[in-house]
Backbone bond lengths (Angstrom), bond angles and torsions (degrees), N, CA, C in turn:
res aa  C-N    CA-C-N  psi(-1)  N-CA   C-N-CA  omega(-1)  CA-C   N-CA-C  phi
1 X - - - 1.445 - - 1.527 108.66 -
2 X 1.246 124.21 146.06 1.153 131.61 -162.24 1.751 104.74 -100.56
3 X 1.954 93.03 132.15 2.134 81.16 -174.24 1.129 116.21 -89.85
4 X 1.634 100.27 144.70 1.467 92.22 -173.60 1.168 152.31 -82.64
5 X 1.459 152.13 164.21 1.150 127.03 -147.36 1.730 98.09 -109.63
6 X 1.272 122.93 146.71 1.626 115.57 170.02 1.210 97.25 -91.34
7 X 1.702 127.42 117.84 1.098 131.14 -136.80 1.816 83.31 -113.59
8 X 1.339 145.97 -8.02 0.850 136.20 175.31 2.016 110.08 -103.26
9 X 1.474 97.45 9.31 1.443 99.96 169.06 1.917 121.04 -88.65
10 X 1.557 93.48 -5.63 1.563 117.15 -179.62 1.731 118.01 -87.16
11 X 1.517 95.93 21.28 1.683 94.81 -156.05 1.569 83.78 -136.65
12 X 1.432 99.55 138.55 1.515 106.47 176.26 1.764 126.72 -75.67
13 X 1.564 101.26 114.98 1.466 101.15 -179.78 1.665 125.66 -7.26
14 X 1.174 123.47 -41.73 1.047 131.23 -164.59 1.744 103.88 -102.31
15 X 1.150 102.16 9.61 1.449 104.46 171.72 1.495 130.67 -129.35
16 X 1.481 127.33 95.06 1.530 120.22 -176.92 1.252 143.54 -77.58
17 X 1.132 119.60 121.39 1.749 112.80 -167.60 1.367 91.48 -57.33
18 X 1.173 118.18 175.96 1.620 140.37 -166.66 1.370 97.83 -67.81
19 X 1.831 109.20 -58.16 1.443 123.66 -140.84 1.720 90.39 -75.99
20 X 1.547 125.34 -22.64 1.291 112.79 -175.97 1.573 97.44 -98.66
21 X 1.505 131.14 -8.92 1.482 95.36 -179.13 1.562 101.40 -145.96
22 X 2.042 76.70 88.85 1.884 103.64 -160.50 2.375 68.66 -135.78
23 X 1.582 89.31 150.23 1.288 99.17 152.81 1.988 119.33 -109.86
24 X 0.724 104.04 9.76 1.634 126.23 156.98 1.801 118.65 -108.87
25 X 1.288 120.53 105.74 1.117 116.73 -167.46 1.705 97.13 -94.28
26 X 1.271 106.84 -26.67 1.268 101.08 -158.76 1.968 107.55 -97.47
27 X 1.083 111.34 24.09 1.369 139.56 157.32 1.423 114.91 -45.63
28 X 1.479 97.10 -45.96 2.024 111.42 -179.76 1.299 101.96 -68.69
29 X 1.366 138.15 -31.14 1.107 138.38 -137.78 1.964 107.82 -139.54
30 X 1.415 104.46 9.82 1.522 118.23 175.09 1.587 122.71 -42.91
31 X 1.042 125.55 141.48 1.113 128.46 179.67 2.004 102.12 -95.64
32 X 1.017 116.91 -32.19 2.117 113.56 -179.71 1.264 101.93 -84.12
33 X 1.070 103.10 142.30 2.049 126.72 -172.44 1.830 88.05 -54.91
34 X 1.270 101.48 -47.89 2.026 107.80 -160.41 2.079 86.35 -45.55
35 X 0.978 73.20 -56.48 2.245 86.41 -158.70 1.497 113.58 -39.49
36 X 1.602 95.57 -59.17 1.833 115.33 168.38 1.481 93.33 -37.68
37 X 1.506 124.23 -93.37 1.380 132.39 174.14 1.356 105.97 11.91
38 X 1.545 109.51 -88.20 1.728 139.82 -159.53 1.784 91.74 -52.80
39 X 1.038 109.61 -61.70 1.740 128.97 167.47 1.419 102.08 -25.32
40 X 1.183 148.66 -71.25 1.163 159.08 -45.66 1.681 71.29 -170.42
41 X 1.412 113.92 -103.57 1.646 154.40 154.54 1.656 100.54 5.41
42 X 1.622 113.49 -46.53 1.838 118.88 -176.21 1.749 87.99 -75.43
43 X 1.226 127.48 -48.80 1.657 130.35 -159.64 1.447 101.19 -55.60
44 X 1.424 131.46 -29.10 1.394 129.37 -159.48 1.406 108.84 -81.06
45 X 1.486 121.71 -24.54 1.318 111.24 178.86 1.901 98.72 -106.27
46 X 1.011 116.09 30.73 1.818 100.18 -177.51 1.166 81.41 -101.53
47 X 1.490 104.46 157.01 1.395 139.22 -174.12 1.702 107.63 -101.75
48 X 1.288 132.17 24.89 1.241 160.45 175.97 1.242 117.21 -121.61
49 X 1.237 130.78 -34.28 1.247 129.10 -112.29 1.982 83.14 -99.34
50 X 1.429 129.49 -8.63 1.447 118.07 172.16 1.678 103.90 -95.14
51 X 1.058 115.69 8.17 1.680 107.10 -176.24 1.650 108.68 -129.07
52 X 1.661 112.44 0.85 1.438 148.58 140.14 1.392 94.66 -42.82
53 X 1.373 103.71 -93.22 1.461 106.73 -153.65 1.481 91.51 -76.99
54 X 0.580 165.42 -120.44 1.579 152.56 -158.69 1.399 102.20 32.04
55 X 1.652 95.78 -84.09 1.666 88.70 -173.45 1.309 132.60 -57.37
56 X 1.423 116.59 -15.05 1.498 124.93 -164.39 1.582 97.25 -103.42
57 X 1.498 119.38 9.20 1.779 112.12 142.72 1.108 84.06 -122.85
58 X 1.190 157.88 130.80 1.178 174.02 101.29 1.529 97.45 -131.08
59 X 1.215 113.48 -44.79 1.443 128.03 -170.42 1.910 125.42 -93.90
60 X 1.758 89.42 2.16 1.329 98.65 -146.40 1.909 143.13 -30.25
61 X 2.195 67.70 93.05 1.987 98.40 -166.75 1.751 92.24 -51.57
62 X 1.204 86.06 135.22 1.653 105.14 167.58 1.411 137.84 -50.73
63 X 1.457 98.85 -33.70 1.871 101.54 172.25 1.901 90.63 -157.91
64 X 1.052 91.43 179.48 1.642 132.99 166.74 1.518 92.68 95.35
65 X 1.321 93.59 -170.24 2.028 115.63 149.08 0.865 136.61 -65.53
66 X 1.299 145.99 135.40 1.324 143.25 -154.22 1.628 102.82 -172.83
67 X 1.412 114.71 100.63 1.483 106.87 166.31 1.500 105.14 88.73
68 X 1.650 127.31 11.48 1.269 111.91 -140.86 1.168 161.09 108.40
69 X 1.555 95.17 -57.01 1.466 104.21 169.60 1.645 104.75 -117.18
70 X 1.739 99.72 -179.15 1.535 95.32 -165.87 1.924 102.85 -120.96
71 X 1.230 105.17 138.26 1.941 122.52 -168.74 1.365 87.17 -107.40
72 X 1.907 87.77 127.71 1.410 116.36 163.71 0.932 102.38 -112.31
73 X 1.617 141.10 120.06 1.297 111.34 154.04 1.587 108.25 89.00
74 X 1.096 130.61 -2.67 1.424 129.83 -158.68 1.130 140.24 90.87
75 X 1.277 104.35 -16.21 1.704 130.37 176.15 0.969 111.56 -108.07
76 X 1.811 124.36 151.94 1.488 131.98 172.69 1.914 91.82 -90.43
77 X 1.773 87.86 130.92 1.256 103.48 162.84 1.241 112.53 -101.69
78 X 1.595 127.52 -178.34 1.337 114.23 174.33 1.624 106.33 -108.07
79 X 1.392 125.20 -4.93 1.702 112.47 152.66 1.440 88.22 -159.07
80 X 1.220 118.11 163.66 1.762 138.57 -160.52 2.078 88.90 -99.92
81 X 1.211 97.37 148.81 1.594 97.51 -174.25 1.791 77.90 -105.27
82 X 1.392 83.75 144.38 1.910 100.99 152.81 1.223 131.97 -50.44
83 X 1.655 124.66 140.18 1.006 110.31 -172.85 1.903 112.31 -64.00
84 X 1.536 125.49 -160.37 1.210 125.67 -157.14 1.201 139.46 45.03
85 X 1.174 125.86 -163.16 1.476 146.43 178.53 1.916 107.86 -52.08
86 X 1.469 131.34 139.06 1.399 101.92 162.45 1.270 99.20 -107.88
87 X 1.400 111.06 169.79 1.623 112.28 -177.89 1.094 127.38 -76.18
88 X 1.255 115.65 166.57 1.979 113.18 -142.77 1.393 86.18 -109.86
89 X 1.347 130.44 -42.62 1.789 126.13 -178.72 1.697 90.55 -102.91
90 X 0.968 135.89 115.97 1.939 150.54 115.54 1.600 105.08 0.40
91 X 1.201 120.17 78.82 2.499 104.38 170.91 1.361 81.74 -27.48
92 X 1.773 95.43 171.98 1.472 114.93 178.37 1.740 80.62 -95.21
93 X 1.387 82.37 172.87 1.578 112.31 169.17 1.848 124.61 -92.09
């Protein structure tokens, strides 16, 4: 098994990944499409954010953001469905 790396020990003191210098922690881990998004949107400029997601399939963490993208289940989906029921008729377009 491969050891792991503390992927926020690769980042210069004077520099914060998003996910640590957020006053909402639980932003990574949102349940509304908007939040994931915003979530999503902070990952693009961290200077982590390819050795992020690295580890978080290496690890394959169960939910939030990670690297960018967002884990269901262990897997990157390409957007998280809402919680409840989905609708049984589609509006037209």
């Amino acid at each position: 098994m491969a050891e792991e790396t503390d992927v926020l020990a690769l980042v210069e003191p004077a520099v914060l990944a998003p996910c640590q210098d957020t006053e909402d922690p639980d932003l990574w881990f949102a349940e509304r499409q908007a939040d994931v998004e915003f979530a999503k949107t902070l990952c693009r400029t961290c200077p982590v954010r390819e050795a992020c997601l690295a580890g978080a399939l290496e690890r394959a963490e169960p939910w939030g953001v990670w690297g960018g993208e967002v884990f269901v289940g262990g897997e990157v989906v390409a957007t998280k469905r809402g919680r409840g029921r989905p609708r049984k008729h589609h509006p037209a377009a």
